[in-house]
C-alpha positions as a Markdown table, in Angstrom:
| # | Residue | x | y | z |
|---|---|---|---|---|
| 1 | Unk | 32.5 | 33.0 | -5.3 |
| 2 | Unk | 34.4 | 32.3 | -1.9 |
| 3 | Unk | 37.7 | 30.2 | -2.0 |
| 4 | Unk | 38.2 | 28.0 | 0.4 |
| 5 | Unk | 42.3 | 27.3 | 0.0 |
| 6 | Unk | 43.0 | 28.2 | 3.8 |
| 7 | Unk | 41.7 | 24.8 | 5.0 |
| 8 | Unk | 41.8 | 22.7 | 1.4 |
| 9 | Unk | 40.1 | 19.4 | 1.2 |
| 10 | Unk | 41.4 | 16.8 | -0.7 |
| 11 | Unk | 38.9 | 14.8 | -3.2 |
| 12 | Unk | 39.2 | 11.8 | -5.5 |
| 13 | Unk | 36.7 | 12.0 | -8.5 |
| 14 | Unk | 36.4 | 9.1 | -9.7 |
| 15 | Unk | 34.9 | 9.0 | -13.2 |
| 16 | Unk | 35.6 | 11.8 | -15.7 |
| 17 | Unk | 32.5 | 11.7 | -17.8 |
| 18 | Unk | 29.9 | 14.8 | -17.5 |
| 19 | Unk | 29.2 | 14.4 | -13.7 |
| 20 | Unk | 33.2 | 14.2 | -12.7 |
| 21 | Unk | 34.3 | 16.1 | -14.7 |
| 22 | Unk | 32.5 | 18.9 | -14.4 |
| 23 | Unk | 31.9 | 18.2 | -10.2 |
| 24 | Unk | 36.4 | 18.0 | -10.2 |
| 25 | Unk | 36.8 | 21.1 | -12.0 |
| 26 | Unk | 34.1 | 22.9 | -10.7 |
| 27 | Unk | 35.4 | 21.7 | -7.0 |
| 28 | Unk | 39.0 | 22.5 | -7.7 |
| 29 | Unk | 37.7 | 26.2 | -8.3 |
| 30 | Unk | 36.3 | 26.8 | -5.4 |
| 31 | Unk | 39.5 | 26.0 | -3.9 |
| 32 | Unk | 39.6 | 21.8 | -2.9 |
| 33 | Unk | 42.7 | 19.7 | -4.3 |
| 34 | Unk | 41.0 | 17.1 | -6.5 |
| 35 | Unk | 42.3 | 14.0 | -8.9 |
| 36 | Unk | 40.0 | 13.2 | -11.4 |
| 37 | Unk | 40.4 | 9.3 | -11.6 |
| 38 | Unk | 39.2 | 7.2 | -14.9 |
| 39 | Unk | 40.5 | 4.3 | -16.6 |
| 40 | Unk | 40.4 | 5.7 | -19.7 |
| 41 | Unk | 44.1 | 7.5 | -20.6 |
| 42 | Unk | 42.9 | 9.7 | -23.3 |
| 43 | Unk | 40.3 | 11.8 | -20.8 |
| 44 | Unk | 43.2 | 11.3 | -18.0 |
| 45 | Unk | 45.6 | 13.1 | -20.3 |
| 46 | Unk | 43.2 | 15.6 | -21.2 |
| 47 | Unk | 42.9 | 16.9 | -17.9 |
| 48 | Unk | 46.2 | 16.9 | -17.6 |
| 49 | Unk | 46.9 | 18.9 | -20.2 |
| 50 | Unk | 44.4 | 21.4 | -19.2 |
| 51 | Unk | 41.6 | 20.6 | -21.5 |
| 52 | Unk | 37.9 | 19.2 | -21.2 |
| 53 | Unk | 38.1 | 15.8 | -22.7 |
| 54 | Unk | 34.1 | 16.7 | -24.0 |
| 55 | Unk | 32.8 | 20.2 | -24.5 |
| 56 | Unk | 30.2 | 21.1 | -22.3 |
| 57 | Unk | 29.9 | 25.3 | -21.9 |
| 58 | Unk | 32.6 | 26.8 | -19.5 |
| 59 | Unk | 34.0 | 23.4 | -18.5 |
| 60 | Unk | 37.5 | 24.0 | -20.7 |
| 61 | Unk | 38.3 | 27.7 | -19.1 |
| 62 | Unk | 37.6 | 25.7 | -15.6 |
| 63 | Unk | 39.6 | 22.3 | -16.0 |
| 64 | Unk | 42.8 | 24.9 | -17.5 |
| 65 | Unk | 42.7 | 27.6 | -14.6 |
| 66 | Unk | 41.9 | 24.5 | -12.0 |
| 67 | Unk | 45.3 | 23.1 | -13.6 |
| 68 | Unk | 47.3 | 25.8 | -13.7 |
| 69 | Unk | 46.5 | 26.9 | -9.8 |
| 70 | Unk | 47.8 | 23.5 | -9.1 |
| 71 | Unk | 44.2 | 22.1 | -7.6 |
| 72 | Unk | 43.2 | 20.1 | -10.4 |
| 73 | Unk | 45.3 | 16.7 | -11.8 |
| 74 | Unk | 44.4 | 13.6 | -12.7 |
| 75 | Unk | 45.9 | 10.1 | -12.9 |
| 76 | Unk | 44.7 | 6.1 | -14.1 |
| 77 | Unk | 46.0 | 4.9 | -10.9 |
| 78 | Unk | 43.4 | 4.4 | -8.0 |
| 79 | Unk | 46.6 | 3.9 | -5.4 |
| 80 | Unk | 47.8 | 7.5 | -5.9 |
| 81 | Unk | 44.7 | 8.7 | -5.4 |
| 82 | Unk | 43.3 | 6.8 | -2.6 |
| 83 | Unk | 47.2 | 7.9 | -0.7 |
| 84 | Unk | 46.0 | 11.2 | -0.2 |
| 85 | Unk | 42.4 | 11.6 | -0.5 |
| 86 | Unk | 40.0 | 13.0 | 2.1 |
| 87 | Unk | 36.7 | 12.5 | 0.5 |
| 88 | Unk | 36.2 | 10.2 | -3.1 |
| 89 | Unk | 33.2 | 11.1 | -5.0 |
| 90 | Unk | 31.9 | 7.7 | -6.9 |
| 91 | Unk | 30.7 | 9.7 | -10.9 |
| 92 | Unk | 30.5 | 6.3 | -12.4 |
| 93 | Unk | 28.2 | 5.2 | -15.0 |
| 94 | Unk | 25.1 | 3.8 | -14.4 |
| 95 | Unk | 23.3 | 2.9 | -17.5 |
| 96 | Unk | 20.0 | 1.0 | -18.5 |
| 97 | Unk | 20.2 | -2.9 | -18.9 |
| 98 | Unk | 17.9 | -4.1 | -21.3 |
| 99 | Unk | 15.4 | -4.8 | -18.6 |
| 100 | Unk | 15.5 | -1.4 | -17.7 |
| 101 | Unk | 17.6 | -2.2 | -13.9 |
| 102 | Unk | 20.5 | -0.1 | -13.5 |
| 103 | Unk | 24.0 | -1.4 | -14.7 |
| 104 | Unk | 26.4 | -0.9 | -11.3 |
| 105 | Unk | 29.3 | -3.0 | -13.0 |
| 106 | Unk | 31.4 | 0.1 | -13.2 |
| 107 | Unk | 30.3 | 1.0 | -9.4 |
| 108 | Unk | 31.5 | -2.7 | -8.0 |
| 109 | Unk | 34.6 | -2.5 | -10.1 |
| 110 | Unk | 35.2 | 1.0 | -8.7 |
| 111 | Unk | 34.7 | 0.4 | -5.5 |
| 112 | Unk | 36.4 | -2.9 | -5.4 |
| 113 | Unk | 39.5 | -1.5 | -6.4 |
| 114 | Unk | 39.3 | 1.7 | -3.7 |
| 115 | Unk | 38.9 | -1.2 | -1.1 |
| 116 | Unk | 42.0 | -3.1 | -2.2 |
| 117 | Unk | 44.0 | 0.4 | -2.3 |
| 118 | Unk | 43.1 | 1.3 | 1.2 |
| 119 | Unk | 45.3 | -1.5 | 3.2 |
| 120 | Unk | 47.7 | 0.0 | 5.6 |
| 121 | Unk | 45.7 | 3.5 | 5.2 |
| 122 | Unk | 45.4 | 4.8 | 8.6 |
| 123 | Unk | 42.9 | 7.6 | 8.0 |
| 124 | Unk | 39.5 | 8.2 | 7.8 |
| 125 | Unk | 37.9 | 7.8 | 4.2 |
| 126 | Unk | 34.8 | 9.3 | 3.8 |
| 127 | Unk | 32.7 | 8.1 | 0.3 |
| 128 | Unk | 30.3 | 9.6 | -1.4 |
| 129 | Unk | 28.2 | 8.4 | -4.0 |
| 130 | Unk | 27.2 | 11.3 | -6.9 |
| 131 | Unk | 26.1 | 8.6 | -9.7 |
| 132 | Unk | 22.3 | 8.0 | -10.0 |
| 133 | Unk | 21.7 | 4.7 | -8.2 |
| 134 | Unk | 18.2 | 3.0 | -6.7 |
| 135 | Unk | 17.8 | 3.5 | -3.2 |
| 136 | Unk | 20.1 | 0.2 | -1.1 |
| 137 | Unk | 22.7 | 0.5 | -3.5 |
| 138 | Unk | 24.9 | 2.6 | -1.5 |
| 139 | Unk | 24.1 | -0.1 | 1.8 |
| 140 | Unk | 24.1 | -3.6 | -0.7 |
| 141 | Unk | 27.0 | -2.9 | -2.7 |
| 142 | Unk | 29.2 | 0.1 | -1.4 |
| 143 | Unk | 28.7 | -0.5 | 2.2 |
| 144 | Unk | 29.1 | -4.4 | 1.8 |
| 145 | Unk | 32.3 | -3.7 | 0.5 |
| 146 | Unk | 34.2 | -1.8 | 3.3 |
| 147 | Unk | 31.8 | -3.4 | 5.7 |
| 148 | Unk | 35.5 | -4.6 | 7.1 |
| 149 | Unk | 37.1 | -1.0 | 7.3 |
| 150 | Unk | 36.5 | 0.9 | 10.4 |
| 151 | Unk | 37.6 | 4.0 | 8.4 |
| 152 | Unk | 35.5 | 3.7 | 5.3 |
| 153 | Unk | 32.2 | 6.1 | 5.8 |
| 154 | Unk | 29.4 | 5.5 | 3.1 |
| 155 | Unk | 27.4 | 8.6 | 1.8 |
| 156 | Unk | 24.9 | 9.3 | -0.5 |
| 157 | Unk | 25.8 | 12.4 | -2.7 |
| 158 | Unk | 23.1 | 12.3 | -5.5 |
| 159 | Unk | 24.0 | 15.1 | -8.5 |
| 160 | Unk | 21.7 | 17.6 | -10.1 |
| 161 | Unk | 23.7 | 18.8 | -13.4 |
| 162 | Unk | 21.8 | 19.0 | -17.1 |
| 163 | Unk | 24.3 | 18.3 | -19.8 |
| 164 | Unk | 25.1 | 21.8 | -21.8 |
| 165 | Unk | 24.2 | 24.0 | -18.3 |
| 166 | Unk | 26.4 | 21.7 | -16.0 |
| 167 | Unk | 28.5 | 24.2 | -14.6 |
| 168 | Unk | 26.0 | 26.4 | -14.3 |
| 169 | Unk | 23.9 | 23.9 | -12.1 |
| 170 | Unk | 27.1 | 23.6 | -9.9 |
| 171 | Unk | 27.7 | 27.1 | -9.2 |
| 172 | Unk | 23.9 | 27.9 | -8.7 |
| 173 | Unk | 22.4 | 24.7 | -7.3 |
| 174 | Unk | 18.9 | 24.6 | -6.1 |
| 175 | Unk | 19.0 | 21.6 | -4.0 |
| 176 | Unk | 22.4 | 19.8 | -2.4 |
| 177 | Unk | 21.4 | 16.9 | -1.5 |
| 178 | Unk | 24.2 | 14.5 | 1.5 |
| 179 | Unk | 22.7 | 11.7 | 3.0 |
| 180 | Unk | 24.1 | 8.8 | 5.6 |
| 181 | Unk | 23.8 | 7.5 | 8.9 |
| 182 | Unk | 26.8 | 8.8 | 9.8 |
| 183 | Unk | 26.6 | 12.2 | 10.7 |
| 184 | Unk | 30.0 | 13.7 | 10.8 |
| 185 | Unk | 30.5 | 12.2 | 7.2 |
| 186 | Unk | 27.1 | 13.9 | 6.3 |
| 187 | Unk | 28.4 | 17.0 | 7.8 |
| 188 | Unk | 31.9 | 16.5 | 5.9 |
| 189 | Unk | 30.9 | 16.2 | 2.9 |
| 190 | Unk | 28.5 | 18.4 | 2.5 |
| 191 | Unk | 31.2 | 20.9 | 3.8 |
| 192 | Unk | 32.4 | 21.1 | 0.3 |
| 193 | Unk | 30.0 | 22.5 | -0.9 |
| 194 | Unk | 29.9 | 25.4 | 2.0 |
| 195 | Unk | 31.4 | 28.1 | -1.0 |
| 196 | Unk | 28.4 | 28.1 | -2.7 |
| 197 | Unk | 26.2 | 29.3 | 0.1 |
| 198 | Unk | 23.4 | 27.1 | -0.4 |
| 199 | Unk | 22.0 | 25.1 | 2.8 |
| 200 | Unk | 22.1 | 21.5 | 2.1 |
| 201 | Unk | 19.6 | 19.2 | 3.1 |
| 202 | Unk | 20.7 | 16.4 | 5.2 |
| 203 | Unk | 18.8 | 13.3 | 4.5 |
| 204 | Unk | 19.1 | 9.4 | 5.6 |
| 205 | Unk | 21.1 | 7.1 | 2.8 |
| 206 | Unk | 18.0 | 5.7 | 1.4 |
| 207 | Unk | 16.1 | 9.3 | 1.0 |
| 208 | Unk | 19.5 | 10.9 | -1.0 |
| 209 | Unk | 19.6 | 8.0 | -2.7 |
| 210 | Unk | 15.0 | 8.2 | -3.4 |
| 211 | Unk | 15.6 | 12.0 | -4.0 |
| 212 | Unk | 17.2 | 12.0 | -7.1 |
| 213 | Unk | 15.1 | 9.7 | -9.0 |
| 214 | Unk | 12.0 | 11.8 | -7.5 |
| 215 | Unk | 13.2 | 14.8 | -9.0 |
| 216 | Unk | 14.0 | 13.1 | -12.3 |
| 217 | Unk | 10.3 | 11.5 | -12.5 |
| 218 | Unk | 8.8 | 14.7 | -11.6 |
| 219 | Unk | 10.5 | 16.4 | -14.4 |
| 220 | Unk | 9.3 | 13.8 | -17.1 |
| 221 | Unk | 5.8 | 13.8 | -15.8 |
| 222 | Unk | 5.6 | 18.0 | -15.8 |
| 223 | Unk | 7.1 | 17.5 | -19.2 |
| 224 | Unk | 4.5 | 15.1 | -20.4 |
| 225 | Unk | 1.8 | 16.8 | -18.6 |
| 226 | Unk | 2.7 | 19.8 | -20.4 |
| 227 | Unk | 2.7 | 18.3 | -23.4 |
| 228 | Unk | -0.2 | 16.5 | -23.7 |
| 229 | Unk | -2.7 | 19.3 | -22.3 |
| 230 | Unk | -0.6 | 21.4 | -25.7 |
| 231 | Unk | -1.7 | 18.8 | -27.7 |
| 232 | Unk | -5.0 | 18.6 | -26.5 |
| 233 | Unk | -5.4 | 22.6 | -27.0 |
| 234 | Unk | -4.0 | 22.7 | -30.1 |
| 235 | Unk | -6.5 | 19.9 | -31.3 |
| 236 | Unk | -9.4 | 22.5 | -30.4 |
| 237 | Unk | -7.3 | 25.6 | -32.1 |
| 238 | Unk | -6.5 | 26.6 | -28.6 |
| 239 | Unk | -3.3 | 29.0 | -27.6 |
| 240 | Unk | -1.5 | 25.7 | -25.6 |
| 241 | Unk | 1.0 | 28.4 | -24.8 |
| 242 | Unk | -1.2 | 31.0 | -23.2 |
| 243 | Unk | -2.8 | 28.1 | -21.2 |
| 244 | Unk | 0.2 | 26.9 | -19.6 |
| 245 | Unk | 1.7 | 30.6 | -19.4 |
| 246 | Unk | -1.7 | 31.1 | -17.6 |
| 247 | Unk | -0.9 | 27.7 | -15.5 |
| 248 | Unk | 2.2 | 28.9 | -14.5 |
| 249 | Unk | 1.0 | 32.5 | -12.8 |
| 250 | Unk | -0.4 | 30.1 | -10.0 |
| 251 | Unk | 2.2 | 30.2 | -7.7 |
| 252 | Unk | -0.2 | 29.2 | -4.4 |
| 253 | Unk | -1.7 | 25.9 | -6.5 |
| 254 | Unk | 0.2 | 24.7 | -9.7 |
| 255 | Unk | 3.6 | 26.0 | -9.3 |
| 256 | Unk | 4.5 | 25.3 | -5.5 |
| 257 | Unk | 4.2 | 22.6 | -2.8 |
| 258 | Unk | 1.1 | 22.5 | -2.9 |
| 259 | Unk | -0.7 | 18.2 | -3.1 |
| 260 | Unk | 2.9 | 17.2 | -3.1 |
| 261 | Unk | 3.2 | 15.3 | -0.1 |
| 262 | Unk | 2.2 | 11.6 | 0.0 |
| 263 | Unk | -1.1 | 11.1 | 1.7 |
| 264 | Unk | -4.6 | 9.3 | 1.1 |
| 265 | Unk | -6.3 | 9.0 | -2.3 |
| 266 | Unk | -8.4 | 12.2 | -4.5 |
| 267 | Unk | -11.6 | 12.3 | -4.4 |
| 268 | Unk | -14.9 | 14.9 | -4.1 |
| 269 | Unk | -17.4 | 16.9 | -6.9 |
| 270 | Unk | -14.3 | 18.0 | -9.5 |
| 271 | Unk | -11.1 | 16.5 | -9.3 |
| 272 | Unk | -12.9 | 12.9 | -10.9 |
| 273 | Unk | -15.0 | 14.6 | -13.3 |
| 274 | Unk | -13.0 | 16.9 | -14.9 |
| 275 | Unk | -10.5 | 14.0 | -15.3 |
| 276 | Unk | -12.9 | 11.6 | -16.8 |
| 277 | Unk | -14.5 | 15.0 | -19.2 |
| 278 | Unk | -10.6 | 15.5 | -20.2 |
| 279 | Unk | -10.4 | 12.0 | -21.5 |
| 280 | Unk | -13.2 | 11.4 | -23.0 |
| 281 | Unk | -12.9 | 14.9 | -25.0 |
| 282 | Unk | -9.7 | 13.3 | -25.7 |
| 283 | Unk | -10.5 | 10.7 | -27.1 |
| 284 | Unk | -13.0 | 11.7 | -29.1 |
| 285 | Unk | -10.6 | 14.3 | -30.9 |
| 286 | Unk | -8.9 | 10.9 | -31.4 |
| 287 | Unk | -5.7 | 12.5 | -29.1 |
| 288 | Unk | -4.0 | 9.6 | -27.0 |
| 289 | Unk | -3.5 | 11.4 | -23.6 |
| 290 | Unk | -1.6 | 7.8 | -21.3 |
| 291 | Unk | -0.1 | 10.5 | -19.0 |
| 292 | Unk | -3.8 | 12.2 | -18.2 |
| 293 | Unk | -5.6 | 8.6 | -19.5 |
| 294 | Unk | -3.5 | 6.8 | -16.3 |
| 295 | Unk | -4.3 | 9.4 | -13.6 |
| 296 | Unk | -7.5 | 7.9 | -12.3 |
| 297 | Unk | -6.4 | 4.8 | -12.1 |
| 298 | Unk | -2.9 | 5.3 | -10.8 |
| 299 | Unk | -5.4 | 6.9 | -8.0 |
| 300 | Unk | -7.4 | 3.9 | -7.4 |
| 301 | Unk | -4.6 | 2.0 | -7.1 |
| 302 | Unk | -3.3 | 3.9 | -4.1 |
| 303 | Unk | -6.9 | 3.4 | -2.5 |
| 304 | Unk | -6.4 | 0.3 | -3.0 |
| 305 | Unk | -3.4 | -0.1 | -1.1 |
| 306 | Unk | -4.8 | 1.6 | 1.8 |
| 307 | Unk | -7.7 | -0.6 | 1.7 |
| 308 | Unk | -5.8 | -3.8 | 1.8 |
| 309 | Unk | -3.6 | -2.3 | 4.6 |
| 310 | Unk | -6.8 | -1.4 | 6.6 |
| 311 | Unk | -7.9 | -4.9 | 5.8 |
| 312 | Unk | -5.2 | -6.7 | 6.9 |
| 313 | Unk | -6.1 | -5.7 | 10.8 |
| 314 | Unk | -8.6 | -8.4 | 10.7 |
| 315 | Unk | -11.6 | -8.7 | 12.3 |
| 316 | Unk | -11.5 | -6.3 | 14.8 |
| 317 | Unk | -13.1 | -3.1 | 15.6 |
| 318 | Unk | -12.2 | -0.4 | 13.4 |
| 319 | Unk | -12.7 | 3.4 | 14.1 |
| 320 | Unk | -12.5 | 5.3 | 11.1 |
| 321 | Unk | -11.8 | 9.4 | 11.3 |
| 322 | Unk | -13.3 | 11.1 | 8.8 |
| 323 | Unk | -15.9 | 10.4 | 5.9 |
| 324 | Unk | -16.0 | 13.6 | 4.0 |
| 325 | Unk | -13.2 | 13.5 | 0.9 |
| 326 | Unk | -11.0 | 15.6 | 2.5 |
| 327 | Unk | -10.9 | 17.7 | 5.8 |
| 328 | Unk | -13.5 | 20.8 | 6.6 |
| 329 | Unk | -16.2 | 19.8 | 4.3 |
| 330 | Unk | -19.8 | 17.6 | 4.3 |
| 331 | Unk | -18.9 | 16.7 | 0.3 |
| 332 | Unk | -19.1 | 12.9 | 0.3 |
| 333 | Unk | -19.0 | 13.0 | -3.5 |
| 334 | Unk | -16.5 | 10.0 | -4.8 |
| 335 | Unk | -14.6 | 10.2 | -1.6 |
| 336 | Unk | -12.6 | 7.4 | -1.0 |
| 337 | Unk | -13.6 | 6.8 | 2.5 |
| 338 | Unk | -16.4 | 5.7 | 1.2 |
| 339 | Unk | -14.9 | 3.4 | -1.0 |
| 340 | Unk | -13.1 | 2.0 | 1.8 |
| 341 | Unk | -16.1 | 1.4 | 3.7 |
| 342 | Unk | -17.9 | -0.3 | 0.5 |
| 343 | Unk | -15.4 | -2.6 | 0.7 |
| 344 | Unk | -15.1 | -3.2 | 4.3 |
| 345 | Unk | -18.5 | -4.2 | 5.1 |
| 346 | Unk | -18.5 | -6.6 | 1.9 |
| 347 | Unk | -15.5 | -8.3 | 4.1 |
| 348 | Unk | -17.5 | -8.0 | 7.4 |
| 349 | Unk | -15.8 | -5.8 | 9.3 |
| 350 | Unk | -17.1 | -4.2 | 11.8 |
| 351 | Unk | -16.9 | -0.4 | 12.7 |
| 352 | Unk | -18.1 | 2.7 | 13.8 |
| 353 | Unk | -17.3 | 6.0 | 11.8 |
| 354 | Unk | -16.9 | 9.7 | 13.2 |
| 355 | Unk | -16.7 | 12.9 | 10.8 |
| 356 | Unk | -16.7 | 16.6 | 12.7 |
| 357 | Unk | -18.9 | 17.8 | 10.1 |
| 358 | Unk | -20.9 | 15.4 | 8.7 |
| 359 | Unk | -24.9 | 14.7 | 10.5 |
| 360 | Unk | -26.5 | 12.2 | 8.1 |
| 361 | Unk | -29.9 | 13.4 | 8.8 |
| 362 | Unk | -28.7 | 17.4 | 7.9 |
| 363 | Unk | -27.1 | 16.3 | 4.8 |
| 364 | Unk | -29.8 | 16.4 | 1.2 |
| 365 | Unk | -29.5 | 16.4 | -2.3 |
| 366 | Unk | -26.7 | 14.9 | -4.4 |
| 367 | Unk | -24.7 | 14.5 | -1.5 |
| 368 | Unk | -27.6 | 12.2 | 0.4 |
| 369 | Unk | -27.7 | 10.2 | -2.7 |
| 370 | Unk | -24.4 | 9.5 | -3.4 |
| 371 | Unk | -23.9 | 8.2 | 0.1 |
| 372 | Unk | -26.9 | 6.4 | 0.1 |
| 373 | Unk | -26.5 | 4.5 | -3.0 |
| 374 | Unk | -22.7 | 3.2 | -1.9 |
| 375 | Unk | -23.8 | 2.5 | 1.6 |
| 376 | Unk | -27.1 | 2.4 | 2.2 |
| 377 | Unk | -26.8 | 1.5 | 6.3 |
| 378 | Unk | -24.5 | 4.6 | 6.7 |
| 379 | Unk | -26.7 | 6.0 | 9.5 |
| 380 | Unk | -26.0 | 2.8 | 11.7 |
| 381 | Unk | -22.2 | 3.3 | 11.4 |
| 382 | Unk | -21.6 | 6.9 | 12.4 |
| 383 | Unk | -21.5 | 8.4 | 15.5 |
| 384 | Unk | -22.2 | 11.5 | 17.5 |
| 385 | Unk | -18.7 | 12.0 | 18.8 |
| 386 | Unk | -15.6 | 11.3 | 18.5 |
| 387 | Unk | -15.2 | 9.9 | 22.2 |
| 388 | Unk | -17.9 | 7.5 | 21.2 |
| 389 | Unk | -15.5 | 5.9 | 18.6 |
| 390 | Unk | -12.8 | 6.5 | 20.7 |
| 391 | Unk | -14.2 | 4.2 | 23.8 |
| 392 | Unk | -15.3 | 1.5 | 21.3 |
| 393 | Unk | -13.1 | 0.7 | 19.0 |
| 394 | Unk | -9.8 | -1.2 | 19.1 |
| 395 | Unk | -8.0 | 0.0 | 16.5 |
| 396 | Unk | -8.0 | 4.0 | 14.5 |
| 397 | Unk | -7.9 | 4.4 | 11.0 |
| 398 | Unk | -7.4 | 8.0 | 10.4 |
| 399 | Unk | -8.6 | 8.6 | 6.8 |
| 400 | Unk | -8.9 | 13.0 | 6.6 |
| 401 | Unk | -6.7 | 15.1 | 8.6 |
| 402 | Unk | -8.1 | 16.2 | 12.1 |
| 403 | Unk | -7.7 | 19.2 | 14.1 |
| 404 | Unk | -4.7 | 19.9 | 16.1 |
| 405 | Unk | -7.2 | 19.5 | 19.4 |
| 406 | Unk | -9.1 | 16.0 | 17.7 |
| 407 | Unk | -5.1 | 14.7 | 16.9 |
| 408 | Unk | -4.2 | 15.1 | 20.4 |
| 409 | Unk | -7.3 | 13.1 | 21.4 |
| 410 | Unk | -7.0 | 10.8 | 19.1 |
| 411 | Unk | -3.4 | 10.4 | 20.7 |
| 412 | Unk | -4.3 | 10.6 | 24.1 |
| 413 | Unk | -6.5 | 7.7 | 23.5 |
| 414 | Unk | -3.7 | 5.6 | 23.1 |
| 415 | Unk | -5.5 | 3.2 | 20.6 |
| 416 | Unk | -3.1 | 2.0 | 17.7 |
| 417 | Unk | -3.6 | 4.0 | 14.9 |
| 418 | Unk | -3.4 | 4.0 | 10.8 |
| 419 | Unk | -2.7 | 7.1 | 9.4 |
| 420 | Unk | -3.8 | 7.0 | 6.0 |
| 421 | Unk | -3.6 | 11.1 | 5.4 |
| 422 | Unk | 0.2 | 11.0 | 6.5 |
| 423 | Unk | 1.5 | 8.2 | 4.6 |
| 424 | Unk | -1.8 | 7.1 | 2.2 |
| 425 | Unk | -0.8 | 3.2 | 2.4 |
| 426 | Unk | -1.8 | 2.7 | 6.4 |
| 427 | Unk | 1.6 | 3.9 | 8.2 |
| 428 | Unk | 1.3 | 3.0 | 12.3 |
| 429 | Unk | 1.7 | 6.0 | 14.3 |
């Protein structure tokens, strides 16, 4: 691994649990001065001595080399290490409160201290944030704090290390995440991470700060998602480790980026059905499923919140793009346009609705039904083209993804538009 000891940086940890600890020695080896900070004189002296005050695999052989080059100390006193810092990393705790908010005590007492230390300082003090807080954190409480020190720069620095592979997940990271509005703080200090040859992604404060806690939830739902499809197999004396094995060789669909990008609610012939056929199996193998159980309606609740955002235009004249569930396709089956619309005319709105590929009179069977059923006057809403909607209506609601050559009309248009595909809850474009 490259050494960076030409052109050192100097860092305050502050916090020796798992995250500083691990993130000072782990930095100190790739060549940065660090001082490990904490209240706590038993971890201080630990360090100091060359040990890991916790075992955690490969941390002690760090912390003692990191000592003995001379780039790892560490001290109780927030003065000496504010005197000659660079960059402070923020590792304090941040644990549950009984109503399940985060506990940033230890963060305001931290920071609270630094910004007492730093009078008469006459350098630039760039602060990152590594401890898992809620997005506005770093802006209500960190910011807020130095808000009257010109050299104070606030970052978002969010960690990614799993107690017993920490220093593994250092050295081999698969995301760095640095986030701020200010980008040669950004750039900073991401910087120190440069040894370890990974591009970091540069993100606003708020999106470091959302990142982490994305990554985290997505991890407990694959988890729980795993597990409750297992349980469900093994209930029907079903290999539950050949079917996620199998699951897994998808790496175009399942395992990829593949439906994960915010955008407007599921819908069509199979997505529905297999769900509700999963549940009620389910259930009647007497197998709680909440994860699987929830899915639907954690769907209808985002239609819902792109209906009400719809809604709240008023009574104007809405265009709506697109009628099919998704793009390319005539299936109208339990798409959530058509929901939308349901709802819509109950209110009185008034519109007029263009689909590229969708004639009412070509369309037959199941898929005649279904839309006739839900909206019975459909015919009397759509239209032939998409300049038709265009010249009519005062306002776009964009509800499946259009062509490059139907976006740029839509654009050209210069109509205000919802874009319920980019954003799924109505985000003006």
């Amino acid at each position: 691994m490259s050494s960076i000891t030409n052109n050192p940086t100097t860092i305050a940890v502050f916090g020796l649990g798992y995250v500083g600890c691990v993130t000072a020695a782990c930095l100190a080896n790739l060549g940065h001065k660090v001082i490990g900070v904490d209240t706590d004189p038993g971890k201080v002296a630990n360090v100091v001595k060359g040990e890991a005050p916790f075992y955690e695999p490969g941390l002690e052989a760090l912390v003692k080399s990191s000592v003995e080059r001379g780039l790892l100390t560490a001290t109780t006193s927030t003065a000496d290490a504010i005197a000659a810092a660079d960059i402070v990393l923020l590792c304090v705790g941040t644990p549950s409160e009984k109503t399940g908010n985060l506990g940033l005590d230890q963060l305001r007492r931290v920071v609270t201290n630094i910004n007492v230390k730093l009078a008469g300082r006459q350098k630039r003090l760039d602060v990152a944030v590594r401890s898992t807080v809620f997005p506005g954190t770093c802006e209500e409480i960190v910011e807020s704090v130095f808000a009257g020190n010109d050299l104070v720069r606030v970052v978002s620095n969010p960690e990614f290390l799993r107690e017993g592979t920490a220093v593994k997940d250092f050295r081999e990271p698969s995301i760095i995440v640095v986030g701020g509005s200010d980008p040669a703080a950004v750039e900073r200090v991401a910087g120190i991470y440069s040894p370890l040859g990974v591009p970091p992604c540069l993100v606003s404060l708020r999106t470091a700060e959302m990142i982490k806690y994305a990554c985290n939830a997505f991890h407990a739902v694959k988890i729980s998602f795993a597990n409750e499809i297992g349980a469900l197999a093994s209930r029907m004396n079903i290999s539950a480790e050949e079917v996620m094995d199998t699951l897994c060789q998808d790496d175009h669909l399942n395992i990829s980026k593949a439906y994960l990008k915010p955008g407007f609610a599921f819908g069509g012939s199979c997505l529905p059905k297999d769900l509700r056929a999963l549940n009620y199996r389910a259930s009647r193998l007497d197998i709680k499923l909440p994860m699987l159980c929830n899915v639907l309606a954690s769907n209808d609740e985002h239609l819902n919140r792109a209906i009400d955002a719809v809604a709240d235009l008023g009574n104007i004249k809405l265009g709506i793009f697109g009628l099919a569930f998704k793009e390319n396709t005539d299936d109208l089956r339990e798409s959530p346009v058509v929901t939308m619309l349901e709802y819509l005319i109950g209110k009185g709105r008034d519109m007029k609705v263009f689909d590229p590929h969708i004639q009412i009179d070509a369309i037959y069977g199941s898929n005649k039904n279904f839309i006739l059923n839900a909206v019975p006057h459909i015919g009397k809403l759509m239209v032939g083209g998409l300049e038709d909607m265009l010249g009519w209506a005062d306002h776009i609601v964009i509800a499946q993804k259009p062509s490059t050559a139907l976006a740029e009309a839509i654009r050209a248009s210069g109509k205000p538009v919802i874009d319920l595909v980019r954003s799924g809850t109505g985000q003006p474009v």
